[in-house]
N, CA, C and O atoms as a Tinker XYZ file with bonds, in Angstrom:
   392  protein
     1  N      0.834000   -1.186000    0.000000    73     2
     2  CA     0.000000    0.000000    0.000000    64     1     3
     3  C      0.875000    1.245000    0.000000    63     2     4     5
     4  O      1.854000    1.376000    0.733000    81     3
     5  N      0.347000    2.363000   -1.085000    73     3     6
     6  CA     1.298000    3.479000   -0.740000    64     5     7
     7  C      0.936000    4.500000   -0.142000    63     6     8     9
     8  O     -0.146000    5.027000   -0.402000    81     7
     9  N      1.746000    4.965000    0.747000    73     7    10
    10  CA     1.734000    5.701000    1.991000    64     9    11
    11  C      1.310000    7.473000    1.241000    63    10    12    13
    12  O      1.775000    7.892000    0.181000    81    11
    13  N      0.542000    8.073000    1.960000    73    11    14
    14  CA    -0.008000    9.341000    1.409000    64    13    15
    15  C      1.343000    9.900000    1.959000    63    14    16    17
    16  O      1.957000    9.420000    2.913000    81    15
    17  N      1.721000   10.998000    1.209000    73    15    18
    18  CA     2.783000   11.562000    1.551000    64    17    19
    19  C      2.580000   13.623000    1.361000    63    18    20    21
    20  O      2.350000   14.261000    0.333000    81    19
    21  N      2.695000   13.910000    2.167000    73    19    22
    22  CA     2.505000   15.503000    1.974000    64    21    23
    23  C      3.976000   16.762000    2.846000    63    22    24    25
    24  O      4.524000   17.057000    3.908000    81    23
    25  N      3.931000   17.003000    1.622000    73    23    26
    26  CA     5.348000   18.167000    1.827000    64    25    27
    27  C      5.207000   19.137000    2.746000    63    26    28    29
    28  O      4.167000   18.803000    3.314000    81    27
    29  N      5.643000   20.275000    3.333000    73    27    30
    30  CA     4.868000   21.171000    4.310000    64    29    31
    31  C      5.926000   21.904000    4.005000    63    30    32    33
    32  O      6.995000   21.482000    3.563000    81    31
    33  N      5.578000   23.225000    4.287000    73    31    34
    34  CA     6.416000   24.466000    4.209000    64    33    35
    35  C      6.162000   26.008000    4.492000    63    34    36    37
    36  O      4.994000   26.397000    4.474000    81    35
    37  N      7.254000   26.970000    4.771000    73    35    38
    38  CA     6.417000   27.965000    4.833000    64    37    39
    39  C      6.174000   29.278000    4.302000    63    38    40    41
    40  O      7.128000   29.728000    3.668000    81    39
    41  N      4.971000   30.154000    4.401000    73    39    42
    42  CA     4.658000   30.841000    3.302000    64    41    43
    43  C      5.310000   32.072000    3.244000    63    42    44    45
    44  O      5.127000   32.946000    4.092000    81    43
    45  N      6.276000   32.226000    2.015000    73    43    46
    46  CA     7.425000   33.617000    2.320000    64    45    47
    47  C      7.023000   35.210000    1.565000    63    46    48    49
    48  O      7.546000   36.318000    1.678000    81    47
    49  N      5.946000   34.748000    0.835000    73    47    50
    50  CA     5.492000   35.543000   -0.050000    64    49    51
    51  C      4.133000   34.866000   -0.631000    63    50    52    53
    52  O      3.819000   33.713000   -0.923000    81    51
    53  N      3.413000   36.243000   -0.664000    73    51    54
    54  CA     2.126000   35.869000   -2.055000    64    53    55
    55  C      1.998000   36.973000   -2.686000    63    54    56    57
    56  O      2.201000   38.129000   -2.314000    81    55
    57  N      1.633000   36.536000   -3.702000    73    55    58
    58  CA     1.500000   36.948000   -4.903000    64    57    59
    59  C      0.142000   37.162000   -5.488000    63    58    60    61
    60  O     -0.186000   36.035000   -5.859000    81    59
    61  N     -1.062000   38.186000   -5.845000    73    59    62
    62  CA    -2.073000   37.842000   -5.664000    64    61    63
    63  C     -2.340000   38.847000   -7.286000    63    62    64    65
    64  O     -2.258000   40.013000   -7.675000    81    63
    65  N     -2.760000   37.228000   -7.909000    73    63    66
    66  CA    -2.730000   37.482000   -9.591000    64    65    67
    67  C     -3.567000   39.012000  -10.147000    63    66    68    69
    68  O     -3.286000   39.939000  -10.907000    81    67
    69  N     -4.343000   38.753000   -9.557000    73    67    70
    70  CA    -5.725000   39.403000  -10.118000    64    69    71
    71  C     -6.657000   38.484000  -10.558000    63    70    72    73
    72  O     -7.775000   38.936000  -10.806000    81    71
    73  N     -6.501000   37.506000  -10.688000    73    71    74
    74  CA    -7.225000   36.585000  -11.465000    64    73    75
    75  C     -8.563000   35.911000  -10.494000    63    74    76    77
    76  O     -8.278000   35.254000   -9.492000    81    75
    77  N    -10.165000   36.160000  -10.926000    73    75    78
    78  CA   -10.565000   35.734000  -10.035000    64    77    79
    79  C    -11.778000   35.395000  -10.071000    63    78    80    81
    80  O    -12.248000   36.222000  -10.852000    81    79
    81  N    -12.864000   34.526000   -9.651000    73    79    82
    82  CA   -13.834000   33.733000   -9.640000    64    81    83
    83  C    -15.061000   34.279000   -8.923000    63    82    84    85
    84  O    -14.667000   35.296000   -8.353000    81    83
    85  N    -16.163000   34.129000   -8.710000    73    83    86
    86  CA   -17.387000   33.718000   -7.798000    64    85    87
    87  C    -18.129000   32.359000   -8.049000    63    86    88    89
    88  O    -18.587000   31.725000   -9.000000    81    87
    89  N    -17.968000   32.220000   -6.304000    73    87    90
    90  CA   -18.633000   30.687000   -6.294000    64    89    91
    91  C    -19.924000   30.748000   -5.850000    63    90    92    93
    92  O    -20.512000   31.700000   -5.337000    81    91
    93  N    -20.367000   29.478000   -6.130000    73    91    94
    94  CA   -22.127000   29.258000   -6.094000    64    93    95
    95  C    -22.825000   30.183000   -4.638000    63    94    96    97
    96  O    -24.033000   30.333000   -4.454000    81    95
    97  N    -21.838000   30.662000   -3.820000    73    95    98
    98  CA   -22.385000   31.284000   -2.261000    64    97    99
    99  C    -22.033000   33.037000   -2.655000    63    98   100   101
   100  O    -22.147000   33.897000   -1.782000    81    99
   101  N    -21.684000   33.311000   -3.812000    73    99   102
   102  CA   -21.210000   34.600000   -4.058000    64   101   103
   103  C    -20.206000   34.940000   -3.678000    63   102   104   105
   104  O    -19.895000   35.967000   -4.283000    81   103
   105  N    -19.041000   34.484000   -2.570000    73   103   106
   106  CA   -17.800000   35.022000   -2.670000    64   105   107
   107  C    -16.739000   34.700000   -3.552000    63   106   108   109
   108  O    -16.519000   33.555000   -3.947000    81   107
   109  N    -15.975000   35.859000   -3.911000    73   107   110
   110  CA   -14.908000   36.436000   -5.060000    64   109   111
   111  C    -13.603000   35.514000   -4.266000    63   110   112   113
   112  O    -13.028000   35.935000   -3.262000    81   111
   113  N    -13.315000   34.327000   -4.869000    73   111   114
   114  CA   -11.861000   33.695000   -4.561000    64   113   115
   115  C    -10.623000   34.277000   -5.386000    63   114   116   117
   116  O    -10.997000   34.031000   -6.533000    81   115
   117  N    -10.003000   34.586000   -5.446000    73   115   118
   118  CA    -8.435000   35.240000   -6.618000    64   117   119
   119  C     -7.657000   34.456000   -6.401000    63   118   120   121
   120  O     -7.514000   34.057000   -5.245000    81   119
   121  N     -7.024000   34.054000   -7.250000    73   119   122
   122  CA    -5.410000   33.125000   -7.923000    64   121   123
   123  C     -4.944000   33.649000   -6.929000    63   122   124   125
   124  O     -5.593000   34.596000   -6.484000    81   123
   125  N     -3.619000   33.240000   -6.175000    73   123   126
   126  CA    -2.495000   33.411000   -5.484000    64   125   127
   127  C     -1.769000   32.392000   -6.268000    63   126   128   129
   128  O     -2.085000   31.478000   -7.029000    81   127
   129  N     -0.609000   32.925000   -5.768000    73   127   130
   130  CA     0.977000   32.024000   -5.897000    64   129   131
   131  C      1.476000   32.537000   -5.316000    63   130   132   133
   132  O      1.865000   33.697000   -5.453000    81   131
   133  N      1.732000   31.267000   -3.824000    73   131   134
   134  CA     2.628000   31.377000   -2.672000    64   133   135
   135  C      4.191000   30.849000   -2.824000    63   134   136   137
   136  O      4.408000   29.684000   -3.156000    81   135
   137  N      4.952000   31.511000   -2.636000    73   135   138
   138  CA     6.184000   31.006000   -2.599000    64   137   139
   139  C      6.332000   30.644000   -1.161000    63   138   140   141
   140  O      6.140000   31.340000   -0.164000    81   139
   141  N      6.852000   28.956000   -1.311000    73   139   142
   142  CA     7.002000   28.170000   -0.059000    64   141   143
   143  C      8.110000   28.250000   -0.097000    63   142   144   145
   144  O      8.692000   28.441000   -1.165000    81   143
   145  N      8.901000   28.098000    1.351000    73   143   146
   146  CA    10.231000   27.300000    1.728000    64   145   147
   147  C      9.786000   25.677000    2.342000    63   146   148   149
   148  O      8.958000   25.611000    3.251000    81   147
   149  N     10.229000   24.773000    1.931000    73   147   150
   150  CA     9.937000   23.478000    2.193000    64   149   151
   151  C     10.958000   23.460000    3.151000    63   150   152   153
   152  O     12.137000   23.813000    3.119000    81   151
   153  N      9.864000   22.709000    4.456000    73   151   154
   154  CA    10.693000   22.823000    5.806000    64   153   155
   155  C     10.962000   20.908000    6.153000    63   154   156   157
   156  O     12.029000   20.322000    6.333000    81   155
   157  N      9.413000   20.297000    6.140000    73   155   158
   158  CA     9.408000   18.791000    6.194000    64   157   159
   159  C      7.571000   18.220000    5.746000    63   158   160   161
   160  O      6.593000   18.826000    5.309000    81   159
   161  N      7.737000   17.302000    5.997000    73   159   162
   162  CA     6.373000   16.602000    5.924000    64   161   163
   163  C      5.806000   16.882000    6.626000    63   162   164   165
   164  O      6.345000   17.424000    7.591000    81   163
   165  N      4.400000   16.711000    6.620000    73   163   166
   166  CA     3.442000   16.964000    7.525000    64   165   167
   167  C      3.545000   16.170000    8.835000    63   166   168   169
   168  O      4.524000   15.440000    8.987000    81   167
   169  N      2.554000   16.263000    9.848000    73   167   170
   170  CA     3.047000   15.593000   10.862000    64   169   171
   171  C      1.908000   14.542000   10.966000    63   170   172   173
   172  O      1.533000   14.333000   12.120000    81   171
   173  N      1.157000   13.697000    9.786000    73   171   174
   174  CA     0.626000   12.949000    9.046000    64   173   175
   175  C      1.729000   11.896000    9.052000    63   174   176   177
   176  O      1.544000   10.996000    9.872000    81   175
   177  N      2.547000   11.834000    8.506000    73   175   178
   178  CA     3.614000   11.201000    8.122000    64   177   179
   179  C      5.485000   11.119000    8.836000    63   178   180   181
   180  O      6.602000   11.167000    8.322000    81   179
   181  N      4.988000   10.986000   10.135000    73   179   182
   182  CA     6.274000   11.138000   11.019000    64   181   183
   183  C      7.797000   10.928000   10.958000    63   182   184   185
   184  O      8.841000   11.426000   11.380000    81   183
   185  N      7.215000    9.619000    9.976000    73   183   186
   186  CA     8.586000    8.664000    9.798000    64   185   187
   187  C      9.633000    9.065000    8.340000    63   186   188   189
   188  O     10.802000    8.837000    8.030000    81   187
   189  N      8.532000    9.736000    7.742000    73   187   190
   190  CA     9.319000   10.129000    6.565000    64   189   191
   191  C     10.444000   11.455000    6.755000    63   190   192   193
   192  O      9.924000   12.398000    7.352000    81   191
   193  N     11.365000   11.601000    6.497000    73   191   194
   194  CA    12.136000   12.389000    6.524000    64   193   195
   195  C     12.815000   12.978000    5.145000    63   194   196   197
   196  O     13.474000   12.311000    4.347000    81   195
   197  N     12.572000   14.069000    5.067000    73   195   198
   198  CA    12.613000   15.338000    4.041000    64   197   199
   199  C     13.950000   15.502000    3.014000    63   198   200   201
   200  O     14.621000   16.514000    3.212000    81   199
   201  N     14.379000   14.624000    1.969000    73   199   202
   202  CA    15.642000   14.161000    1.176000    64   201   203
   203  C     16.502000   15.806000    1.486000    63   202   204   205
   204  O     15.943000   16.834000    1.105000    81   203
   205  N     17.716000   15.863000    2.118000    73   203   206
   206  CA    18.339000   17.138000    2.127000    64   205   207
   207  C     18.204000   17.964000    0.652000    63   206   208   209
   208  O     18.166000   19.194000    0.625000    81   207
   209  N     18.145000   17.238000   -0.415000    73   207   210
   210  CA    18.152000   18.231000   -1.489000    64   209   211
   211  C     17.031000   19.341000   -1.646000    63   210   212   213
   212  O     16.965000   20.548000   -1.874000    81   211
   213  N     16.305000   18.422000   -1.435000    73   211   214
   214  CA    15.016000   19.559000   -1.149000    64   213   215
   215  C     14.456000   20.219000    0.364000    63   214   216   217
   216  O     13.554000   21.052000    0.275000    81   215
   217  N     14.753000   20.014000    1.156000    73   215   218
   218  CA    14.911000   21.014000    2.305000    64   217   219
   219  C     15.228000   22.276000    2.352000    63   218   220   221
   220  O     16.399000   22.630000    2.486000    81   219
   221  N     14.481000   22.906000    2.273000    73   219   222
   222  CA    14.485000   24.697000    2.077000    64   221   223
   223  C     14.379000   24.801000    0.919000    63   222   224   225
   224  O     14.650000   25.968000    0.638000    81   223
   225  N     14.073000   24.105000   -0.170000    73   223   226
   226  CA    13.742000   24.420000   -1.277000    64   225   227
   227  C     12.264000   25.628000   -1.707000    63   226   228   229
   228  O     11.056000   25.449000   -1.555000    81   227
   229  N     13.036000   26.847000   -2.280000    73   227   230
   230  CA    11.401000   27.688000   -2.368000    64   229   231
   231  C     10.983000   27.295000   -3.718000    63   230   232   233
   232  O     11.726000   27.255000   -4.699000    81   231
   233  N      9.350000   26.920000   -3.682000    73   231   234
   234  CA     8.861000   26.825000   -4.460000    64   233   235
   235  C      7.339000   27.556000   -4.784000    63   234   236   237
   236  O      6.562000   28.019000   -3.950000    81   235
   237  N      7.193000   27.509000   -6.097000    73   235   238
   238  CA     5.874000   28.072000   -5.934000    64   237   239
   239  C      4.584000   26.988000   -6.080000    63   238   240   241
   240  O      4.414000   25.931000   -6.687000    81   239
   241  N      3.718000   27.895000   -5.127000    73   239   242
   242  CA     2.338000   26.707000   -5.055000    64   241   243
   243  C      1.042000   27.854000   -5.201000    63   242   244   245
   244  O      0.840000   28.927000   -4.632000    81   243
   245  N      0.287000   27.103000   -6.223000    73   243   246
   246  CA    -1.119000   28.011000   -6.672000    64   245   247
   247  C     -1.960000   27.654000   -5.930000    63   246   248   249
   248  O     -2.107000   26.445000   -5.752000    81   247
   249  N     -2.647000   28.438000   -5.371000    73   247   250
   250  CA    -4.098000   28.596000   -4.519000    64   249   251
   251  C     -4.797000   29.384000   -4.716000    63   250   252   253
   252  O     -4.415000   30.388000   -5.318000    81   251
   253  N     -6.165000   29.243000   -4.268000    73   251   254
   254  CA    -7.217000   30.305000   -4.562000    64   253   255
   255  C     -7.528000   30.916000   -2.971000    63   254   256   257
   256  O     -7.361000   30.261000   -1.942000    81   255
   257  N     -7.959000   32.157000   -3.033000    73   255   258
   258  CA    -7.739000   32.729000   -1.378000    64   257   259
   259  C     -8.834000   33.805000   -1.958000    63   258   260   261
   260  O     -9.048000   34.427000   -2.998000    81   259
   261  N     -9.592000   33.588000   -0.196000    73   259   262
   262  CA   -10.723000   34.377000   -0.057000    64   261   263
   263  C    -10.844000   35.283000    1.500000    63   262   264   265
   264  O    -11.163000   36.449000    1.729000    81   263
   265  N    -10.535000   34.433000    2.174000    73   263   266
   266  CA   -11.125000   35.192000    3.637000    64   265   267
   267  C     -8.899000   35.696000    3.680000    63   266   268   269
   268  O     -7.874000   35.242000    3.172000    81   267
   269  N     -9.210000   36.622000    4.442000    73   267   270
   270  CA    -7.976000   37.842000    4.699000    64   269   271
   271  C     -7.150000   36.593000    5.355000    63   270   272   273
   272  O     -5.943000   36.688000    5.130000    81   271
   273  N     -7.551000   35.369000    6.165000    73   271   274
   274  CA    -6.609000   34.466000    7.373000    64   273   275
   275  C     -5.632000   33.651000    5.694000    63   274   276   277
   276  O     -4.489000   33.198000    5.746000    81   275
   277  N     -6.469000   33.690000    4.476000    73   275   278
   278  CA    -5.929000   32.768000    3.679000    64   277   279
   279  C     -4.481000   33.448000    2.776000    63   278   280   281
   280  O     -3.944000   32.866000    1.833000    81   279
   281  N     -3.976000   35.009000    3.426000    73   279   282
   282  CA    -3.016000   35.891000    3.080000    64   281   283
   283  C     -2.159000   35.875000    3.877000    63   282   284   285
   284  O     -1.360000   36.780000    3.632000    81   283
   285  N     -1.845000   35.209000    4.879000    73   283   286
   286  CA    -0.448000   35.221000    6.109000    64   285   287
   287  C      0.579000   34.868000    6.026000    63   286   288   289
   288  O      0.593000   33.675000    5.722000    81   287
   289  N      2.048000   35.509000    6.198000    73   287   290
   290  CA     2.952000   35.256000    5.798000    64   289   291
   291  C      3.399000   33.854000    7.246000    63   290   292   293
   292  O      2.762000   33.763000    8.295000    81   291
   293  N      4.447000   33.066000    6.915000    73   291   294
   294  CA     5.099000   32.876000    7.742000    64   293   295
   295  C      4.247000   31.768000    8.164000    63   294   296   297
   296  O      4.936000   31.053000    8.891000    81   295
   297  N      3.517000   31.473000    8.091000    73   295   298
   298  CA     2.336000   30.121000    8.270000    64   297   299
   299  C      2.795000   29.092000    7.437000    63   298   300   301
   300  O      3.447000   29.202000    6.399000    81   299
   301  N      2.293000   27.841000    8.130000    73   299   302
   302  CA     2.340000   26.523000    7.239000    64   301   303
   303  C      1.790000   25.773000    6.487000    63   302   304   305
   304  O      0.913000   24.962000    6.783000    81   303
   305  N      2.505000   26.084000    4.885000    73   303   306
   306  CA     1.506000   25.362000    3.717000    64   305   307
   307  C      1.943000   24.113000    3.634000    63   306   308   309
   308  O      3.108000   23.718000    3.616000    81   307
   309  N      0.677000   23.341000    3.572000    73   307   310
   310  CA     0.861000   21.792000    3.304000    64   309   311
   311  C      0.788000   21.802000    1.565000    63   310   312   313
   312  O      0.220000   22.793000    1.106000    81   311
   313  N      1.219000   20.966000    0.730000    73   311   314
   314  CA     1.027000   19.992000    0.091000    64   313   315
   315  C     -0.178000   18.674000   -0.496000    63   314   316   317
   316  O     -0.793000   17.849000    0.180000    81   315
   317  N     -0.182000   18.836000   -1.559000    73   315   318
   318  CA    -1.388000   17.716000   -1.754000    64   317   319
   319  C     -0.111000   16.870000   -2.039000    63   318   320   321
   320  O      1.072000   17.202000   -2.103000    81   319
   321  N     -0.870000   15.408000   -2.221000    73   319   322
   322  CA     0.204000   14.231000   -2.745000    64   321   323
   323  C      0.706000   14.265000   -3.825000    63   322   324   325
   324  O      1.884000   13.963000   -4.016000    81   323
   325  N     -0.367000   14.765000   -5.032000    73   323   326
   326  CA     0.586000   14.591000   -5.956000    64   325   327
   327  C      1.385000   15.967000   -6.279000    63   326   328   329
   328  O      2.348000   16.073000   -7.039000    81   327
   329  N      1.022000   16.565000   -5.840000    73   327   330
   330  CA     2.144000   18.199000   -5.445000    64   329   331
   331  C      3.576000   17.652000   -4.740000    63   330   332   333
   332  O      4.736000   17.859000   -5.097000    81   331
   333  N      3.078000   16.914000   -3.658000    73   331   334
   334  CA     4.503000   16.254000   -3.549000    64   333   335
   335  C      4.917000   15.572000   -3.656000    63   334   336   337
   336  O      5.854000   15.277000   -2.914000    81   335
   337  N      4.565000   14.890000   -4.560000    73   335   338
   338  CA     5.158000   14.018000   -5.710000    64   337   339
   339  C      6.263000   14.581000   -6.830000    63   338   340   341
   340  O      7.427000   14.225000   -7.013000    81   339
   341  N      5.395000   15.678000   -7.566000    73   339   342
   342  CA     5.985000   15.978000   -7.956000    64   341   343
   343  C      7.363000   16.891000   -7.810000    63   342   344   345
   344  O      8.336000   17.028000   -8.551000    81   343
   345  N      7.018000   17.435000   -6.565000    73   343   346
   346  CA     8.138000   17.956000   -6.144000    64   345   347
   347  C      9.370000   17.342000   -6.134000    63   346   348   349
   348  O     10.440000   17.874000   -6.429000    81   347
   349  N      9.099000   15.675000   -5.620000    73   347   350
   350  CA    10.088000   14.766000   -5.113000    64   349   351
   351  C     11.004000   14.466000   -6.144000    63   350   352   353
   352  O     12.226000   14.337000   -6.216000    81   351
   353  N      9.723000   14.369000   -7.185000    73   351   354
   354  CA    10.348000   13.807000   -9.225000    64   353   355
   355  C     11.259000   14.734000  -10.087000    63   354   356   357
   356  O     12.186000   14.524000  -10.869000    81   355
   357  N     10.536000   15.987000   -9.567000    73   355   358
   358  CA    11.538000   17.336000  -10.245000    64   357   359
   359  C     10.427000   17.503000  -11.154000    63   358   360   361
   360  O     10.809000   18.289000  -12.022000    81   359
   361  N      9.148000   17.116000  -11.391000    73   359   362
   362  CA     8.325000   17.763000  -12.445000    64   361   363
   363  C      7.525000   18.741000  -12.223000    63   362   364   365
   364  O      6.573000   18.281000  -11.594000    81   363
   365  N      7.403000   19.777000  -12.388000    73   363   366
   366  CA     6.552000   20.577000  -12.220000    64   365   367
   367  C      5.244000   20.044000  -12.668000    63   366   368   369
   368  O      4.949000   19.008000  -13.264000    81   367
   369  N      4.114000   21.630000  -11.950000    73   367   370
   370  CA     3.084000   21.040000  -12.123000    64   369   371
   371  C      2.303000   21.958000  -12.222000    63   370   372   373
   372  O      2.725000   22.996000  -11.711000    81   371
   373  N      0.655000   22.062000  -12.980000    73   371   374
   374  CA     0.361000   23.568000  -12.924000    64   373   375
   375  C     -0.423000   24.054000  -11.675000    63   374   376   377
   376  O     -1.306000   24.910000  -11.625000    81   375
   377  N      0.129000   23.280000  -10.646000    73   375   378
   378  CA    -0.180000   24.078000   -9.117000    64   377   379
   379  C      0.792000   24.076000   -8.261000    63   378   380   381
   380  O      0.640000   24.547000   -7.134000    81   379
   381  N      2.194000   23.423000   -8.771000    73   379   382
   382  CA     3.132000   23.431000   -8.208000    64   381   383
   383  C      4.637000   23.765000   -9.057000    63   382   384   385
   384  O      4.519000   23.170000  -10.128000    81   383
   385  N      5.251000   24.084000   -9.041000    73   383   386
   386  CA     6.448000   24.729000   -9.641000    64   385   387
   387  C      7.524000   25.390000   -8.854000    63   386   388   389
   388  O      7.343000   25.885000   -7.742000    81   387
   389  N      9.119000   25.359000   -9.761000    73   387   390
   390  CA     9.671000   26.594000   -9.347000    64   389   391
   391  C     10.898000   27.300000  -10.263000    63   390   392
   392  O     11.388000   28.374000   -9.915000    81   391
């Protein structure tokens, strides 16, 4: 069985496109792109430990942000799996990159 695996890191910058939506409840979500520093895995996944190459690696990660708490610097962004996946592979992705 393969183990869910999620990257974690933290948020050093955003970037807030202009780019932006309304959802079925009427609030306006906008594109971001957060530049992460990858610190370790989530604490989901204890045993895994974070390959030195990519440790502090900044990368960028796309999100959509609505309420003002979803703009904080210095907070901890998790990772989906295959976000950190790809991170692990070196492929970018179009929600993850750098």
């Amino acid at each position: 069985m393969n183990k869910i695996r999620k990257l974690q890191g933290r948020v050093l910058e955003i970037e807030r496109t202009g780019e932006t939506f309304t959802d079925e409840y009427g609030e306006k979500w906008e594109k971001c792109i957060f530049t992460v520093e990858l610190t370790n895995y989530s604490k989901r996944t204890p045993d895994e430990k974070i390959p030195d190459e990519i440790k502090g690696k900044k990368i960028k990660l796309v999100r959509y942000c609505c309420y003002d708490w979803h703009y904080k610097l210095g907070v901890r962004k998790t990772l989906e799996p295959d976000e950190t996946e790809a991170v692990l592979s070196g492929k970018p992705t179009e929600t993850v990159y750098w």
